[in-house]
N, C-alpha and C positions, 0 to 999 in steps of 0.2 A: 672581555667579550660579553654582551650582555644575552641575557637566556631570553628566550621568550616561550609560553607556555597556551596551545588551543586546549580549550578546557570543551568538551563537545558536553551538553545538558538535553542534544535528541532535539528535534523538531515533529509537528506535527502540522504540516501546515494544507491548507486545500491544494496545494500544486507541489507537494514534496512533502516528502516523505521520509524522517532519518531516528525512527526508533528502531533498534536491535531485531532483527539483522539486516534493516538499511543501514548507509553511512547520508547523509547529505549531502551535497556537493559543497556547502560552505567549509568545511576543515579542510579539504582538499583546496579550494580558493585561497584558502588565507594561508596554508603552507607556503602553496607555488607563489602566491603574492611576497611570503617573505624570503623566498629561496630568489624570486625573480628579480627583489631588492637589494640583493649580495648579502644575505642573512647565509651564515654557513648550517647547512642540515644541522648539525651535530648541537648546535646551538637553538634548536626546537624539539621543544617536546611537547605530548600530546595527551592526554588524560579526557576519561569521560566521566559523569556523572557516576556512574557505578563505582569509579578508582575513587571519587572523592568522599563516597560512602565510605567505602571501608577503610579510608584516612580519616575518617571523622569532619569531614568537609574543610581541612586546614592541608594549607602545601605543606610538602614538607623538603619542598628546596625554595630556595628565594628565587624568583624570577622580577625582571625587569619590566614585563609587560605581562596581562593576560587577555584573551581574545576568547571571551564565552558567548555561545552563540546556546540560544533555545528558544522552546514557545510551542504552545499550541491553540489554534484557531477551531480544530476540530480533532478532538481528543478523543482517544479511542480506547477498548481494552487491549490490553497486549500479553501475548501469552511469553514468558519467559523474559520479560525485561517492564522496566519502568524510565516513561520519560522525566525528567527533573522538572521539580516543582516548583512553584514561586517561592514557597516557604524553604524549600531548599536553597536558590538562587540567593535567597537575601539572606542565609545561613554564611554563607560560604562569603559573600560581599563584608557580614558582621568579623568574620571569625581571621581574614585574612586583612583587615582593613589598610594596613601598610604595602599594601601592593594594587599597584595599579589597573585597574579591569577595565578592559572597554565590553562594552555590550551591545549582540548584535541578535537578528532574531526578531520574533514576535513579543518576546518575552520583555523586550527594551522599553516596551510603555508601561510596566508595569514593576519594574523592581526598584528595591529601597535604594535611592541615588545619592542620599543627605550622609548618607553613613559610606566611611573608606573614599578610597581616591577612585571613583566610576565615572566614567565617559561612555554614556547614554546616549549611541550613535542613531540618527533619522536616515541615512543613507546604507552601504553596503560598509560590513565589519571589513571585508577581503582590501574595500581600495584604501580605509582605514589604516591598515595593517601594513601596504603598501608605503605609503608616502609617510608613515610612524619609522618605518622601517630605515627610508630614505632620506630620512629629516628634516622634511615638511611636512607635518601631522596638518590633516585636512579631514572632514567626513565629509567626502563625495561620495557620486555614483560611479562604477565601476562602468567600461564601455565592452562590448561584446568582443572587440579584436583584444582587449585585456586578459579577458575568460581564455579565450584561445591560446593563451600563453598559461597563465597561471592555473587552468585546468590538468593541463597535461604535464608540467612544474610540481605541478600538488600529488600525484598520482602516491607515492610513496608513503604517502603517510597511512594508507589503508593497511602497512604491513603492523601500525602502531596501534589497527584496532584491537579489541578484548576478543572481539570473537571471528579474527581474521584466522583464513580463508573464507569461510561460513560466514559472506557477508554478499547481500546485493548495493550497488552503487547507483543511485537516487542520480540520473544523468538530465541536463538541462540541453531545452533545445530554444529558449524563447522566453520574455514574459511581458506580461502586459496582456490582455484582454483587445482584441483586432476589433470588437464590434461596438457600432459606431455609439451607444446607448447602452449605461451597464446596470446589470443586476446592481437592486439596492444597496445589499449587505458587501458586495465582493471588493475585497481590496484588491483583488490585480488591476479594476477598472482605475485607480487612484494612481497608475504606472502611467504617465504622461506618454511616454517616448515607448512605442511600440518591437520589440527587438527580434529579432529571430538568429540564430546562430548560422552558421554554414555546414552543410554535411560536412565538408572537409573536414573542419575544427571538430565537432562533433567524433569521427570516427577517430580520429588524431588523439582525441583523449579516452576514448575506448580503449581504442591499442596501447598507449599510455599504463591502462589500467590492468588488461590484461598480459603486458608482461609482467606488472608484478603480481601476478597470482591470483587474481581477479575474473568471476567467470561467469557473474552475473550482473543483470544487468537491468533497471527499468525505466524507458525512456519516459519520463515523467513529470518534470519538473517545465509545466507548460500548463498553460488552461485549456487550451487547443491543440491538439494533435492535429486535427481534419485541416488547421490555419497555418502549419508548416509551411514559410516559405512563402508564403502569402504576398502578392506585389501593395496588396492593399489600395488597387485603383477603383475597380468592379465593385459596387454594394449591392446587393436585394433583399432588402426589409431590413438594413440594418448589416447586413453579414456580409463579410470579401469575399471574394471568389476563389475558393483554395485552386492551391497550384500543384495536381499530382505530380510534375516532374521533379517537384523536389523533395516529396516527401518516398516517392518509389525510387530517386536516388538513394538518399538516407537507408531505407529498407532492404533494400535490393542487396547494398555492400554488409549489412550488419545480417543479414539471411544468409550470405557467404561466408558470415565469420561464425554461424551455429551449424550452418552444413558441415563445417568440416571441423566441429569437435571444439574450436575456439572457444566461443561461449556456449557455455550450459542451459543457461536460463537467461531467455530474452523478452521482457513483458513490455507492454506501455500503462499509460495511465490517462484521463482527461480528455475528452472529447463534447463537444458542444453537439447538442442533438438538435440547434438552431442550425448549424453550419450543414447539416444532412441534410434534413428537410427540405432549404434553400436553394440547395446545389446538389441535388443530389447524382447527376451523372458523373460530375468530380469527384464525389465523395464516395462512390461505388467503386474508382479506381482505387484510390487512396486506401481503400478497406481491403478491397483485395490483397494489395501487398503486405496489409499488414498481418494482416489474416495467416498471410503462410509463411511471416517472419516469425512471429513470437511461439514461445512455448506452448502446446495447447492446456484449455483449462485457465488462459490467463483472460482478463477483467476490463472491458471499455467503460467506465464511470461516465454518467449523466449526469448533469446539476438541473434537472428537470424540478424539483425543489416543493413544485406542489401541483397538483390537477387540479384544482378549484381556478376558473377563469379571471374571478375576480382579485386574488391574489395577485396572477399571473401580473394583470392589466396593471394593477397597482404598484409592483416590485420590480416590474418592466424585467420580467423574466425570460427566457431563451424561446421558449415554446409554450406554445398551446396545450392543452391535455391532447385535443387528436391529432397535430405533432408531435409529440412522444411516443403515442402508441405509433404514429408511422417510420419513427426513427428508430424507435424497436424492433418495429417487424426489418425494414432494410439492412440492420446488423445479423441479427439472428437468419435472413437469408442466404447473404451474403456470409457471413463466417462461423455460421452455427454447425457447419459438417463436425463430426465427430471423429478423432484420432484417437486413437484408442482408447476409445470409448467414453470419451471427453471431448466436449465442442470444444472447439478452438479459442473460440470469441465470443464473451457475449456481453452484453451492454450491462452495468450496473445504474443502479438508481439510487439518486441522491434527495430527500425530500428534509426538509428546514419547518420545523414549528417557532415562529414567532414573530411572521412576514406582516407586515400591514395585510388588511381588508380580512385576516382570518378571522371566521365564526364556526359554531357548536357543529355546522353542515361539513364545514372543509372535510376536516378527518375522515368522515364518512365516503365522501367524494372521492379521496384519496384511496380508501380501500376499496370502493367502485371500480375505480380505473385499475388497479390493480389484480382483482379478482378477472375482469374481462381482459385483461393480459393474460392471465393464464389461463383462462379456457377460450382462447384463440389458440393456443397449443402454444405462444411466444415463452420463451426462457429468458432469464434475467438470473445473473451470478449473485450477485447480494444487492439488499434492498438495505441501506442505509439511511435511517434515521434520527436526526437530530435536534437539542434546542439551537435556537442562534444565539453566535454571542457575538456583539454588533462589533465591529473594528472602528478605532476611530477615523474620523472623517471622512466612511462612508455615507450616503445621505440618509441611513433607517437608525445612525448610530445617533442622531439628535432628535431623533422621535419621540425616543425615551416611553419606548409602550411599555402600558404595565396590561399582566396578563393575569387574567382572574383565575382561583382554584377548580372554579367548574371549567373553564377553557383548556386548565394544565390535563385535570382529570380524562375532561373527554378524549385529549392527547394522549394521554396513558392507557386506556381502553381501545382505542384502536391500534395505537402499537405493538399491545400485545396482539388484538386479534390478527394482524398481519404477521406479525410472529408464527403462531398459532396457522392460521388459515393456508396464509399463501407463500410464508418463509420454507414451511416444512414442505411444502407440494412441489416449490423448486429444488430443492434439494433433492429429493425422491428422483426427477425428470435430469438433472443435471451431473448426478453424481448414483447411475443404478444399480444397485447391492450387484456385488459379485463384481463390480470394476476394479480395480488394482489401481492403486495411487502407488505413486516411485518416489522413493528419496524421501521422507518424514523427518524433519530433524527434531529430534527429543528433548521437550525443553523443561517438563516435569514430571514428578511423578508424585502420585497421593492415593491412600489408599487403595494400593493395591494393581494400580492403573498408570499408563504412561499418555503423554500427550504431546504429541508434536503436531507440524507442517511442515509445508512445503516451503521451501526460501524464496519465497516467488510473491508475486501482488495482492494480494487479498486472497490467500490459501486460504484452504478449510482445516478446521482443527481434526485431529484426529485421535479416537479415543482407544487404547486397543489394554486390555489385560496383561499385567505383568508389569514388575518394576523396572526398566529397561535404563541403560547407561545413559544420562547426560550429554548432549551435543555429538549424540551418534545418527546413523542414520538409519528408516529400516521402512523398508515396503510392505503396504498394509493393503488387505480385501476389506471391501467396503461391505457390511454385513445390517446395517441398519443406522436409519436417521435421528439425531436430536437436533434441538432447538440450538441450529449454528453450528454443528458439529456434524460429526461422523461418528458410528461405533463401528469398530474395527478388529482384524484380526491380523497377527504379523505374519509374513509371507516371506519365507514357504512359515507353513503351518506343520509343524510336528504332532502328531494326530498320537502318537506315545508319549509326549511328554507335559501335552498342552494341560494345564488345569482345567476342572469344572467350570467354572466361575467362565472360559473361553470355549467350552462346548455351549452353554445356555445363553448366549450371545448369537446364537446361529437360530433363526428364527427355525418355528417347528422341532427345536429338541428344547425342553424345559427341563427345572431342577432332576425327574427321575429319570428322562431318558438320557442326560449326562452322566448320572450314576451308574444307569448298565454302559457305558460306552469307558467309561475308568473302569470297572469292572473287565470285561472283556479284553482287556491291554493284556500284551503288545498285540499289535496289528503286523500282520506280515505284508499285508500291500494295501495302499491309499483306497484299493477299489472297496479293501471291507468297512468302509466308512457308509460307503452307499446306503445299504442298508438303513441305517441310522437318518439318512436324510430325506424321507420317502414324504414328508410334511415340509420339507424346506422349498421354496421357488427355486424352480428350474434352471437358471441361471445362474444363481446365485449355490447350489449344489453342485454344478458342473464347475465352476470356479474352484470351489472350496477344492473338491476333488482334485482338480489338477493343480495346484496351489499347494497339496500338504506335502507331507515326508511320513517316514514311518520307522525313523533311528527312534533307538533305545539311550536314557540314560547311561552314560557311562560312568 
């Protein structure tokens, strides 16, 4: 019986997303692809990048086939895991070269192919995997009533992740880019055949996923959300006419499976702020529903990419700078209400240094438009900045611009000042001391400090005192901002046990008044904290207050 072995190295890609604690949807595709080929389970096994660390990047059973999929297009930091790296990739191609690898991924334009037996796939690794399976090895494209099978086929293999239960599932509705003229840099536009999946098949591989243990969820792996379902007849300026009944379909059934405890955490991801603009009565629909589907606190992303017009004009970008601010203000209208104490929805921003027509103004421009974002009172969840890195046979990838050190510079001086200026004033406005975040999962600790998130879409880190257990969970008061984070305090707060180092974290008590507040231990009731907080905001006092406890070591 021959073995076959998914080797997962993490993606990072603009429409998906499968570093720790996503899964991607590709291992789950090329499982069911092989299980759908009369491969018996028992006969696949599953490894990720982290298993091949700590083997020293060599198998250490012989397999017949391997199926590694990686890459990132837009690489990020990651708290508590690392995606595989090229120099890894070509580690693992060197050190195993008697085994046959196919390679699927972003990662496939780029790895050493001369060395070991590698099949450097240009189509999908899954239908690869398939017809390898079946014995006609072919690298085609996979069709969407394929997916529908080999999604909900694959569901199993999440029980082989490392950090299963404690995983979200990167879920595909679509791909390909609907409008009719695409951004320069964007590979989706290079997807000829425009696809959208079927709610059915869709929910069928939810459920799928949630019997085995699975309970989160982000529907993500799409350029378009607003373009679900889309008949693609209707254009205006370029954009289709969404089709709310099928994405408040989709919603509607997956708001019934978090109502009643099914899924935990339900986020989306990808939204064209062209699609809004354009349409915006359809798009008003389509938001509502989502609005009161997903988890609150979770992240509608923008590829708004830059406010400088001339860029725009040149990269043939989604929107205008004053369509941005207007697809900003119609989310945050529409899904900016507050659940406990957290909007619901709110747009992220996505801006690109390295577009045609940029000069020493753009950046500047950019923090312009950003700055008059926030004092229109608008919120935005994160502000995402990055270089490009051109994909091949996009039309900006044979430009071959080269970018001067005063050009990179003035990039760096305003990203921090956005940093600085308007990163920390949303945070302040979106996240305000004294809110309780739920569920933190612990993914380090260093001096002295613990740091988790939430398992959810572009969570906020959270910083709270104490060395706290590894892949635990723990509910934290939000007690003050850093640059991209939170400082925190764990909940309930033991007000007899808690260290200094977590009283002077509490704005308005500094090194001495934590001193008399250890001093005067134990506390008989949470009220005699009071006292001590007569300098702290109001709110953020009243929290603490009903938030702590007042047990004694034992």
């Amino acid at each position: 019986m021959k073995k076959y072995l998914i080797l997962d190295c993490y993606v990072d890609e603009p429409a998906c997303l499968g570093v720790p604690p996503f899964i991607s949807p590709y291992p789950r595709y090329i499982y069911g692809a092989l299980v759908c080929a009369g491969v018996n389970p028992g006969a696949i096994s599953y490894l990720t990048i982290d298993n091949m660390r700590e083997q020293n990047f060599t198998f250490t059973e012989n397999y017949d086939h391997v199926f590694l999929t990686g890459g990132a297009v837009v690489p990020g930091k990651y708290l508590g895991a690392k995606i595989g790296t090229l120099a890894e990739v070509n580690r693992i191609i060197r050190q195993n070269r008697k085994t046959p690898i196919a390679v699927g991924g972003l990662i496939n334009r780029a790895v050493d192919s001369d060395t070991g037996i590698v099949t450097v796939l240009k189509n999908d690794i899954e239908k690869y995997a398939f017809t390898l399976a079946s014995g006609d090895e072919a690298d085609l494209q996979r069709t969407t009533d394929e997916i529908a099978e080999w999604s909900s086929a694959g569901a199993e293999i999440v029980k082989k992740h490392p950090w299963f239960p404690d995983i979200i599932c990167e879920i595909e509705t679509g791909r390909g880019c609907p409008r009719e003229k695409h951004c320069s840099f964007c590979s989706e536009g290079l997807i000829e055949k425009i696809e959208f999946r079927k709610s059915r098949e869709v929910l069928d591989e939810i459920d799928s996923l949630l019997k085995c243990g699975v309970t989160r969820f982000r529907i993500g792996r799409q350029p378009d959300i607003i373009q679900f379902g889309s008949r693609l007849k209707e254009f205006r300026n370029g954009f289709p006419q969404p089709e709310p009944s099928e994405v408040i379909e989709l919603f509607s059934e997956l708001k019934k499976r978090k109502d009643s405890g099914a899924i935990h955490v339900l986020n989306v991801d990808n939204a064209n702020p062209g699609s809004i603009v354009n349409w915006p009565e359809h798009s008003a629909r389509i938001l509502e529903i989502i609005a009161a589907a997903v988890t609150p606190g979770d992240t509608l992303p923008f590829g708004v990419e830059s406010f400088d017009l001339n860029v725009v004009k040149q990269n043939s970008l989604k929107v205008t700078p004053e369509e941005a601010v207007i697809a900003i203000r119609i989310v945050n209208d529409i899904c900016g209400g507050r659940i406990n104490g957290i909007p619901a929805l709110l747009p992220g921003i996505n801006l690109i240094h390295g577009l045609k027509g940029e000069t020493m103004d753009t950046f500047r421009i950019n923090y312009e438009y950003l700055a008059r974002i926030a004092e229109e009172g608008l919120l935005v969840k994160r502000i995402n900045i990055r270089k490009l890195h051109p994909y091949p046979d996009t039309p900006i990838y044979s430009e071959k611009l080269k970018i001067s050190n005063g050009m990179t510079k003035r990039f760096e001086y305003y990203r921090e000042k956005i940093r600085d200026d308007i990163d920390n004033l949303m945070l302040r406005q979106v996240y305000p001391a004294g809110t309780i975040l739920r569920e933190n999962f612990i993914l380090e600790t260093r001096d002295g400090y613990s740091m988790g998130k939430q398992i959810s879409s572009y969570s906020i880190t959270v910083k709270m005192p104490g060395e706290l257990k590894l892949r635990t969970f723990q509910d934290a008061i939000i007690t003050g901002h850093r640059e991209r984070s939170l400082s925190t305090l764990p909940v309930p707060f033991n007000i007899n046990t808690a260290s200094a180092k977590s009283f002077e974290l509490i704005p308005g008590i500094g090194r001495e008044r934590a001193s008399s507040i250890i001093l005067k231990r134990p506390f008989e009731t949470r009220e005699a904290l009071r006292d001590f907080l007569d300098n702290t905001p109001p709110q953020l006092a009243e929290a603490i207050i009903k938030n702590s406890r007042v047990e004694t070591a034992q």
